[in-house]
C-alpha positions in Angstrom: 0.0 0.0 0.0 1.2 3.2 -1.3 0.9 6.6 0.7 0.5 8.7 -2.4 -3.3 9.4 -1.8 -2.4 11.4 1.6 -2.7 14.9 2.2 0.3 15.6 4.4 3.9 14.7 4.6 4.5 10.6 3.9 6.9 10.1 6.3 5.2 11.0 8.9 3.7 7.2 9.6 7.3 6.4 10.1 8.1 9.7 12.6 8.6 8.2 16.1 7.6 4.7 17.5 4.1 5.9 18.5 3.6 6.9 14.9 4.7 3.5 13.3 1.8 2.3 15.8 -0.9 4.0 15.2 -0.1 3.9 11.5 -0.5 -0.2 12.2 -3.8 0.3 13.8 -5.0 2.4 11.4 -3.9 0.1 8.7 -5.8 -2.4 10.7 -9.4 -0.7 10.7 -8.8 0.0 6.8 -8.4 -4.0 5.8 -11.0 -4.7 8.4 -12.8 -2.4 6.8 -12.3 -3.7 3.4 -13.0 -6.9 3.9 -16.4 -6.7 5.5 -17.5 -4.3 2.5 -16.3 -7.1 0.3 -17.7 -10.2 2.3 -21.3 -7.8 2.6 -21.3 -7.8 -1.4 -20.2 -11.6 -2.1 -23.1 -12.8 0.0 -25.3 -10.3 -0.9 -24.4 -11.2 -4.4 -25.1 -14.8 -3.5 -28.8 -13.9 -1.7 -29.4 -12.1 -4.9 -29.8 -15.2 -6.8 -33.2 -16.3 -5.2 -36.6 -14.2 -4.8 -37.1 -15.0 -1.3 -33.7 -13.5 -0.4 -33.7 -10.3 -2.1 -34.2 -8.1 0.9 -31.9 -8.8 2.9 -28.9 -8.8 -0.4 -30.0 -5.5 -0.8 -29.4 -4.8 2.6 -26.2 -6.5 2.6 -25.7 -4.1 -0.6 -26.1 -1.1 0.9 -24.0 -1.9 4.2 -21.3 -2.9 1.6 -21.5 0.6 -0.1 -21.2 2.1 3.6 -18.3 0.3 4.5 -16.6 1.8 1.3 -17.8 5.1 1.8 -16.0 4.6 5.2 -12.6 4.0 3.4 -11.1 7.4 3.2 -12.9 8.7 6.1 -10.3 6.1 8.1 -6.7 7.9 6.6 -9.0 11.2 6.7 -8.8 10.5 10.3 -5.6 8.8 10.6 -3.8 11.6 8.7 -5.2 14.2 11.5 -4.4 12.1 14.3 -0.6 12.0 13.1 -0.7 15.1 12.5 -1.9 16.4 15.9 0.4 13.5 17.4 3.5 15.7 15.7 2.3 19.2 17.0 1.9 17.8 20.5 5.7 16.4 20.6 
């Protein structure tokens, strides 16, 4: 995974210890987070298939398009806690 997509200085993830960690974390949340949107649509995708099932794929849709919604809001967030992280040492 490249850093290109953030706002602020790369190396900051790699600053002090305390940055390489909650750089990990963060990391964390975002494959987390990537693989529940991605598990939402397989078996929504796989609900999809039979009438009686329909409601709840389309559920399982739409959390699946929250999730990834929720994608940059995580290094939105990471990217200011690093950065207020710097200022306060």
């Amino acid at each position: 995974m490249t850093n290109q997509h953030r706002f602020m200085d790369n190396r900051l993830s790699q600053k002090t210890e305390r940055h390489r960690q909650i750089t990990a974390r963060y990391d964390l949340w975002y494959s987390l987070n990537d693989l529940g949107a991605g598990l939402m649509f397989v078996i929504g995708s796989i609900l999809f298939f039979s009438e009686a099932t329909q409601t709840p794929a389309t559920w399982l849709f739409l959390t699946g398009s929250i999730l990834f919604t929720v994608r940059p809001t995580i290094r939105v967030v990471q990217d200011i806690h690093l950065r207020r992280l710097s200022h306060n040492n």
